[in-house]
DSSP file (Angstrom, degrees, kcal/mol; ACC not computed):
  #  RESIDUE AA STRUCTURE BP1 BP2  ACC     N-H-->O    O-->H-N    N-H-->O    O-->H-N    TCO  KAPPA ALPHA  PHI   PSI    X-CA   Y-CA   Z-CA
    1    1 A X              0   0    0      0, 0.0     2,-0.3     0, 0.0    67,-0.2   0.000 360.0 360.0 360.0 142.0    0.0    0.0    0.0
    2    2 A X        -     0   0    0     65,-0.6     4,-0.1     1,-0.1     5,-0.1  -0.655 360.0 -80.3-117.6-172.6    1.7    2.9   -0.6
    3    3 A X     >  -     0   0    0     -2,-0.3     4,-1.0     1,-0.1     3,-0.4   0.167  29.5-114.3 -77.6-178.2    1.5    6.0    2.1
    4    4 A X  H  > S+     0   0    0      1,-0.2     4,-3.3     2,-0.2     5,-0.4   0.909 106.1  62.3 -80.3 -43.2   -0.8    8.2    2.6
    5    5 A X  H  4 S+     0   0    0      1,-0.2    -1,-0.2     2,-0.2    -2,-0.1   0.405 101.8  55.2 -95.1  39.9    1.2   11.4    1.6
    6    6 A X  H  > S+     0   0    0     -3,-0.4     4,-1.2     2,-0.1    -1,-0.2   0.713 108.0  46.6-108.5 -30.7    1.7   10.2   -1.9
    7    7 A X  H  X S+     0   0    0     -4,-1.0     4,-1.0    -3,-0.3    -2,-0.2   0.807 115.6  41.6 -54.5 -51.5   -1.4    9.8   -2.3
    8    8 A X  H  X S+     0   0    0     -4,-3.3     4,-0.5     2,-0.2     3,-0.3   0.872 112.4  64.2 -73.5 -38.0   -2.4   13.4   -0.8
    9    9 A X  H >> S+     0   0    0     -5,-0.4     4,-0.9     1,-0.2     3,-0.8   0.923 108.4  34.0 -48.2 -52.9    0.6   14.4   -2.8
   10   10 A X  H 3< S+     0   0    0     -4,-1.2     4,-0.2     2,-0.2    -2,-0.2   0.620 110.0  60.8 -86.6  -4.0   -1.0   13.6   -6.1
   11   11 A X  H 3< S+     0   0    0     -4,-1.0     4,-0.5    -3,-0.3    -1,-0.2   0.430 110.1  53.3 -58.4  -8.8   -4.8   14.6   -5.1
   12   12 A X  H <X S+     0   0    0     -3,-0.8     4,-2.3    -4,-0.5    -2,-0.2   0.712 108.1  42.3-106.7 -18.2   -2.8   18.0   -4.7
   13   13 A X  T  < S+     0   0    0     -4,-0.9     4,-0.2     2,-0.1    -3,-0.1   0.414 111.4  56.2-103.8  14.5   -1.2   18.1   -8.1
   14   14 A X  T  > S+     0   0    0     -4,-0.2     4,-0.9     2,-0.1    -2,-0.2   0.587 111.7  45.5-102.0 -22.5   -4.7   16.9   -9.7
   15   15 A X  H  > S+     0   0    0     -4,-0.5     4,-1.8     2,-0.2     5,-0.1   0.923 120.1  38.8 -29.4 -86.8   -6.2   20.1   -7.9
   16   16 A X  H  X S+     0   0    0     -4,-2.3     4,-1.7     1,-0.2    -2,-0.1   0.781 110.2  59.0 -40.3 -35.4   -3.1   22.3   -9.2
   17   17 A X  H  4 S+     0   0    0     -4,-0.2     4,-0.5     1,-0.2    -1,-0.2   0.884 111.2  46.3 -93.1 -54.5   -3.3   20.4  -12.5
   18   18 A X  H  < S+     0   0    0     -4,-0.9     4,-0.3     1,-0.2    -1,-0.2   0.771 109.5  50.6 -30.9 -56.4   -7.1   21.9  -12.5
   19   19 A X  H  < S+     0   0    0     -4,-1.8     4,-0.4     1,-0.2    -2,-0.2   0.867 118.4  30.1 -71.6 -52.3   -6.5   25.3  -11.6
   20   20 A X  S  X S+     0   0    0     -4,-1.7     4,-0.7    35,-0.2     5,-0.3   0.266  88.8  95.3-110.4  19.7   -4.0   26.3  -13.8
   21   21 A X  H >> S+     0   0    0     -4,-0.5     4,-6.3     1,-0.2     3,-2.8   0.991  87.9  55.3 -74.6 -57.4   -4.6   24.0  -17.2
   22   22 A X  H 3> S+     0   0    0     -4,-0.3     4,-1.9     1,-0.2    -1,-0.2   0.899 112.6  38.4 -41.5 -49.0   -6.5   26.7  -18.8
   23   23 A X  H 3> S+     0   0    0     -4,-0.4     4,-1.3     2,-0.2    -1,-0.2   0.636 111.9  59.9 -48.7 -20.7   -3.7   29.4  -18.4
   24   24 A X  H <X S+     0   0    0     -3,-2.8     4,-3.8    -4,-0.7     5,-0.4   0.755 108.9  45.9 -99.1 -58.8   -1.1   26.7  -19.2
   25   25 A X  H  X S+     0   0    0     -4,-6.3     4,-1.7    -5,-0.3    -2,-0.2   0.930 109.5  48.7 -68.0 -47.7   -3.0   26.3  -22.8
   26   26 A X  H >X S+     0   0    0     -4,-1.9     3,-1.2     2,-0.3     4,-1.1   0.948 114.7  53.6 -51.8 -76.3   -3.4   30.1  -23.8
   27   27 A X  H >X S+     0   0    0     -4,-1.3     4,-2.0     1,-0.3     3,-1.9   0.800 112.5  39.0 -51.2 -48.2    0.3   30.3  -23.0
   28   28 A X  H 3X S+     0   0    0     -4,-3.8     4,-1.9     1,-0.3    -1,-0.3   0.851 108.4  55.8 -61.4 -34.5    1.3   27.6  -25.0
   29   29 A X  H << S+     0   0    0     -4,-1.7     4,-0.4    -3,-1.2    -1,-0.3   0.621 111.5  50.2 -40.9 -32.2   -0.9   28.3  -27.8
   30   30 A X  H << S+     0   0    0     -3,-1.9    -2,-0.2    -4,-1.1    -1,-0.2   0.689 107.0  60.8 -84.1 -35.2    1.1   32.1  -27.5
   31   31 A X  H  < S+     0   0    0     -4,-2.0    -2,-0.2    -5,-0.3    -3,-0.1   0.951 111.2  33.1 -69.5 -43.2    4.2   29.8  -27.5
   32   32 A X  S  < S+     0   0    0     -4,-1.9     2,-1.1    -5,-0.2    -1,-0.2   0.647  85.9 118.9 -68.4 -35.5    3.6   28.3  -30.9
   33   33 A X    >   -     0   0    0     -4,-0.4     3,-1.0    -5,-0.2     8,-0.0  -0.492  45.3-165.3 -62.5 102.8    2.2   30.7  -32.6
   34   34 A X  T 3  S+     0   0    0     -2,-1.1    -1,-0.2     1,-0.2     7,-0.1   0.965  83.5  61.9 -18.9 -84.0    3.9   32.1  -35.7
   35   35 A X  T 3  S+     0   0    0     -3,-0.1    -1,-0.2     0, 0.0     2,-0.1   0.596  87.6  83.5  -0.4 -60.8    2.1   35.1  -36.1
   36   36 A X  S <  S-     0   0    0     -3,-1.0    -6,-0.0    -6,-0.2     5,-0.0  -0.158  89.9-101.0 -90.1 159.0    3.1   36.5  -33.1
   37   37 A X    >>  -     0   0    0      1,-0.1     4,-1.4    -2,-0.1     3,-0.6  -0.087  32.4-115.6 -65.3 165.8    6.7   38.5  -32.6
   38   38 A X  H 3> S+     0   0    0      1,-0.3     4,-2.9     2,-0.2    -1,-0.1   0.803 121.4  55.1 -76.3 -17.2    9.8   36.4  -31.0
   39   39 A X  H 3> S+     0   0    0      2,-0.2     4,-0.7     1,-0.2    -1,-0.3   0.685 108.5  46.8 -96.0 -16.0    9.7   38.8  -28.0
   40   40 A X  H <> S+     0   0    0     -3,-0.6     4,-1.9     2,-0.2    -2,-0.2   0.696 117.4  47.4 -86.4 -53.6    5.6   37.9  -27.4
   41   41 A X  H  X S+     0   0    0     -4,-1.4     4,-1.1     1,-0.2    -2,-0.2   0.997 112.0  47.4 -64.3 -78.6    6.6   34.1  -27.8
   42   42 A X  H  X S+     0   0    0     -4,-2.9     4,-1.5     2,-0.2    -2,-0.2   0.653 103.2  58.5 -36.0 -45.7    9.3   34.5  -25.5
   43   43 A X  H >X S+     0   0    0     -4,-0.7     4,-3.2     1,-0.2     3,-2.8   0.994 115.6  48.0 -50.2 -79.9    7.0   36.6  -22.6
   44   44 A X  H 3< S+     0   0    0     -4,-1.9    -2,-0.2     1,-0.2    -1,-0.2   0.668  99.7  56.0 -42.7 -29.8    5.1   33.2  -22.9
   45   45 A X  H >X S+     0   0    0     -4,-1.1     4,-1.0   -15,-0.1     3,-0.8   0.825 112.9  44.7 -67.4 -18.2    7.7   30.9  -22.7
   46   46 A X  H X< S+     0   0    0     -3,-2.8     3,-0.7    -4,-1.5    -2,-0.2   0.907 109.2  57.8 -89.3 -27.0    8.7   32.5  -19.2
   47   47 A X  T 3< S+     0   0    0     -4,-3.2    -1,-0.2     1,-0.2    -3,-0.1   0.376 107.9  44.6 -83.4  24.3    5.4   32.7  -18.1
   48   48 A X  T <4 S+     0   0    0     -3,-0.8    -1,-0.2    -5,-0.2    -2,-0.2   0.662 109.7  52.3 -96.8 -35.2    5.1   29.1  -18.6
   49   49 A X  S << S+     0   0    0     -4,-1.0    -2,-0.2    -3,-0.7    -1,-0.1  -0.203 104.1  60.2-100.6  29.5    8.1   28.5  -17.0
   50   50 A X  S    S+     0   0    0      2,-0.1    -1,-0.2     3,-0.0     3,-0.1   0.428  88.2  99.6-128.9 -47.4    6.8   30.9  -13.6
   51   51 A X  S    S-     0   0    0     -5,-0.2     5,-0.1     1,-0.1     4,-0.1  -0.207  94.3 -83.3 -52.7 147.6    3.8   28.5  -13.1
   52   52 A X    >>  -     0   0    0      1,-0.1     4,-0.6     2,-0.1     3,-0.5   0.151  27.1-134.4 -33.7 134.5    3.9   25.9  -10.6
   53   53 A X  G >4 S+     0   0    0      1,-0.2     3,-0.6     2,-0.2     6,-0.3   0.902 109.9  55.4 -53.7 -33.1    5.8   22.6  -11.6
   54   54 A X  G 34 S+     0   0    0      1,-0.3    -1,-0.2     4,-0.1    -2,-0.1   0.476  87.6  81.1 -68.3 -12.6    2.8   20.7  -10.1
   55   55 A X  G <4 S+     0   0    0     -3,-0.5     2,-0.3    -4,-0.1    -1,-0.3   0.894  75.6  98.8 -79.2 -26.2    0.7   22.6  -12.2
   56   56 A X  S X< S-     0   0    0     -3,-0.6     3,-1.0    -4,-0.6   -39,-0.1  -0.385  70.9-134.9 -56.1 111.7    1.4   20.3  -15.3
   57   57 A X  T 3  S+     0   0    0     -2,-0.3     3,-0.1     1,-0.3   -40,-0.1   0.740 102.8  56.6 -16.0 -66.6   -0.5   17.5  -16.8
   58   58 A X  T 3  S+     0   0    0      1,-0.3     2,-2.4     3,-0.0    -1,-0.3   0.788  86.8  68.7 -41.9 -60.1    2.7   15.4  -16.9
   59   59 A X  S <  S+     0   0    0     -3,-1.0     2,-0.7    -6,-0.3    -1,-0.3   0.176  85.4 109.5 -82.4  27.4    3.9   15.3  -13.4
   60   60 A X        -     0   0    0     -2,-2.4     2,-0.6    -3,-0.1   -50,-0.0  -0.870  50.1-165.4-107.0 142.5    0.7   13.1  -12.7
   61   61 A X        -     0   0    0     -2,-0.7    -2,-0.1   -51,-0.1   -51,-0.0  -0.884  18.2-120.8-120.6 121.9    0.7    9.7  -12.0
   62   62 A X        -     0   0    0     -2,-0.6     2,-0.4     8,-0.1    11,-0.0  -0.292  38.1-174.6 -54.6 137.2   -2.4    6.9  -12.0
   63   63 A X        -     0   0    0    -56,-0.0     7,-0.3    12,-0.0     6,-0.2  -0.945  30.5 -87.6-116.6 156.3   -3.1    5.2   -8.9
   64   64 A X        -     0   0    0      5,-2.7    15,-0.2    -2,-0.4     9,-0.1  -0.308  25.2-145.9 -23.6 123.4   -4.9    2.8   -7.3
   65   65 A X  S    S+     0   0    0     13,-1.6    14,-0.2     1,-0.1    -1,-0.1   0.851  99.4  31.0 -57.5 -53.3   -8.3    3.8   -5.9
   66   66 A X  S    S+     0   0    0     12,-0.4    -1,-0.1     1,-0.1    13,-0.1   0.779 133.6  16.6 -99.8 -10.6   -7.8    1.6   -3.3
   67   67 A X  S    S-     0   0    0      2,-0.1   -65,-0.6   -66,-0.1    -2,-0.1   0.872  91.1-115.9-111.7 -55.5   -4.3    1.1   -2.3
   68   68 A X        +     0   0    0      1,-0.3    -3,-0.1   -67,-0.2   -65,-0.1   0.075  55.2 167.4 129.7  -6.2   -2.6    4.1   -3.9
   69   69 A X        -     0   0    0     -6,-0.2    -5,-2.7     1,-0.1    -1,-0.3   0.006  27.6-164.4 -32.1 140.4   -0.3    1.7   -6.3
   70   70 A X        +     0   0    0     -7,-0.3     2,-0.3     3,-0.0     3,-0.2   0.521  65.8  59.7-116.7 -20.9    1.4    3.4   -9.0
   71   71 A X  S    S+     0   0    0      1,-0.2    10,-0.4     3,-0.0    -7,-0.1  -0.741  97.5  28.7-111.0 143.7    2.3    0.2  -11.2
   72   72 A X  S    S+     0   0    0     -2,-0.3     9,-0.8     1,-0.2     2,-0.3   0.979  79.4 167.0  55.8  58.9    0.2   -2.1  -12.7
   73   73 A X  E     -A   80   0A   0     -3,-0.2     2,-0.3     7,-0.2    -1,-0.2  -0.834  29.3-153.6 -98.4 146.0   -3.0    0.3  -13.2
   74   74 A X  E >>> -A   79   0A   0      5,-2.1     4,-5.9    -2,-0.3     5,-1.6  -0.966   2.0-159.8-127.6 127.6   -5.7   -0.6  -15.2
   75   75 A X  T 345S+     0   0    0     -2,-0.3    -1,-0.1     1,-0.3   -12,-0.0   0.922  85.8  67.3 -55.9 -57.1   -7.2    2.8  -16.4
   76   76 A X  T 345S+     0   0    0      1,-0.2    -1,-0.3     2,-0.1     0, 0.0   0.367 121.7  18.0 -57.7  11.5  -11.0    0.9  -17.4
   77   77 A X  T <45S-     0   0    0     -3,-1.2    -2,-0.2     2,-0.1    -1,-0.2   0.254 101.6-122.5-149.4 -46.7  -11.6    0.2  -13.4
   78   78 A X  T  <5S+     0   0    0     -4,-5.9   -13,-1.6     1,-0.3   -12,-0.4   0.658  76.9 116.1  87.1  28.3   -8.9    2.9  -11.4
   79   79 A X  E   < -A   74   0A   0     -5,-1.6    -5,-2.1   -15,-0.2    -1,-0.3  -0.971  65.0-124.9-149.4 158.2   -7.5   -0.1   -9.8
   80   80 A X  E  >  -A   73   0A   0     -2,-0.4     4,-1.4    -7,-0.2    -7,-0.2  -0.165  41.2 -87.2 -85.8-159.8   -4.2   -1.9   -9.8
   81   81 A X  T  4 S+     0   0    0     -9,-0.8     4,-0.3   -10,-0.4    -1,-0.1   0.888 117.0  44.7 -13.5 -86.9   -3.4   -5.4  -10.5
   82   82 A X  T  4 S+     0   0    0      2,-0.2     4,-0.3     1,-0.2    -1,-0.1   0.627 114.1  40.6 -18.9 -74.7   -3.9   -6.8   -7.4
   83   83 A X  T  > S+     0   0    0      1,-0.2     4,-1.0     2,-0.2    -2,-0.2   0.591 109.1  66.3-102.5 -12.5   -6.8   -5.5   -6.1
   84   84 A X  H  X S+     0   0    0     -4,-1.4     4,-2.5     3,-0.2    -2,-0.2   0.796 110.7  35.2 -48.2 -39.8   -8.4   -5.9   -9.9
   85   85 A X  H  4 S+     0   0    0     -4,-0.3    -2,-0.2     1,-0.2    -3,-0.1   0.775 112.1  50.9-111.6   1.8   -8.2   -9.8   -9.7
   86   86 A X  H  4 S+     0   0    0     -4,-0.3    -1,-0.2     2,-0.1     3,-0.2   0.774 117.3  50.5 -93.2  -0.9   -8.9  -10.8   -6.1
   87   87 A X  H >X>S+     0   0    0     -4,-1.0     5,-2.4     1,-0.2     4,-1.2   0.913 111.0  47.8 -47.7 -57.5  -12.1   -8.3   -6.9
   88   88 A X  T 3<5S+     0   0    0     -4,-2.5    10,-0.2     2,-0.2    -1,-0.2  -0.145 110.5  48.7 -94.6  42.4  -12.8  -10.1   -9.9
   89   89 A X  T 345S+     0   0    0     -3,-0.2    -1,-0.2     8,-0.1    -2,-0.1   0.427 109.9  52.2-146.1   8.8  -12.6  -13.5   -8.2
   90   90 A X  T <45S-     0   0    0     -3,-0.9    -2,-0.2    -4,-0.1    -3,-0.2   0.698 114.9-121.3 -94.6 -43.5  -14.9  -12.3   -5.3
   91   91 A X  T  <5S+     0   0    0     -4,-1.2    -3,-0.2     5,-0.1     3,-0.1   0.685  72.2 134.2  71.4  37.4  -17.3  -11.3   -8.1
   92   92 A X      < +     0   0    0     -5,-2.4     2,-0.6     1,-0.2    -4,-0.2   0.669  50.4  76.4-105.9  -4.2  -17.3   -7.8   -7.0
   93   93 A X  S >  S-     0   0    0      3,-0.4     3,-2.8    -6,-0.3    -1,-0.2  -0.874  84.7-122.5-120.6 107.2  -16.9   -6.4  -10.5
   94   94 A X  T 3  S+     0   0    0     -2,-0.6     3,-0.1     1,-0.2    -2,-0.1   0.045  87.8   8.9 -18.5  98.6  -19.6   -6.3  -12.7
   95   95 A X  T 3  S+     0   0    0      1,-0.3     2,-0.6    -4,-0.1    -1,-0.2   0.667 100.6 106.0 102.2   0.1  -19.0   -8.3  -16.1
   96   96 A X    <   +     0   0    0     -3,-2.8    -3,-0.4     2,-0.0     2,-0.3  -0.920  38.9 171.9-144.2 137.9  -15.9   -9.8  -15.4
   97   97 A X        -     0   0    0     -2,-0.6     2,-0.3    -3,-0.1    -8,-0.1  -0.935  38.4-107.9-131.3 164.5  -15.0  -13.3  -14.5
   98   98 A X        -     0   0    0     -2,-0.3     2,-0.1   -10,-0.2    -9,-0.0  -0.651  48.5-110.5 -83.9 126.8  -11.6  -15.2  -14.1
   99   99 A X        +     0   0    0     -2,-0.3     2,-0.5     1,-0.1    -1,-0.1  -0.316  37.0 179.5 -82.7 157.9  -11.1  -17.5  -17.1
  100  100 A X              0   0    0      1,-0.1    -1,-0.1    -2,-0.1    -2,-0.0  -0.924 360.0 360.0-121.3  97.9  -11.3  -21.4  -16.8
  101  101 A X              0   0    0     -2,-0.5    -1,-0.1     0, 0.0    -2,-0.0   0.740 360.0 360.0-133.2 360.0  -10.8  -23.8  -19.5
């Protein structure tokens, strides 16, 4: 299980991640843009580089809903490995069973 403030550590950069995406895209959109003068592009790259690090899409990691696992996610349930097959061999997940043949 992995601790508790890694877990409150990424509820805090999915927050951040929230807050600041819109601002994050305008700037980059400024960054790219031809149109605009080098010194207008530039403004934007530093005010990309002023936002929080946390603030970034990237710096996120899936976890486990129930444990906080970082490895072995599967995205279509929010669960790791783990706790995906002793769920689906309880029968606790709709539509899936463990195969037999």
């Amino acid at each position: 299980m992995a601790r508790l403030a890694m877990r409150v550590k990424e509820q805090k950069r999915a927050k951040m991640t929230a807050k600041h995406s819109a601002k994050r895209a305008e700037l980059r959109k400024k960054c790219i843009d031809m149109t605009l003068s080098d010194e207008e592009r530039d403004q934007a790259r530093i005010a990309i580089q002023k936002l929080p690090k946390n603030s970034a899409k990237e710096r996120q990691r899936n976890r486990c809903k129930l444990t906080g696992r970082a490895r072995g996610y599967i995205g279509d349930f929010g669960l790791c490995r783990n706790e995906f097959r002793r769920l689906a061999s309880y029968g606790h997940i709709p539509g899936v069973t463990k195969a037999s043949w």
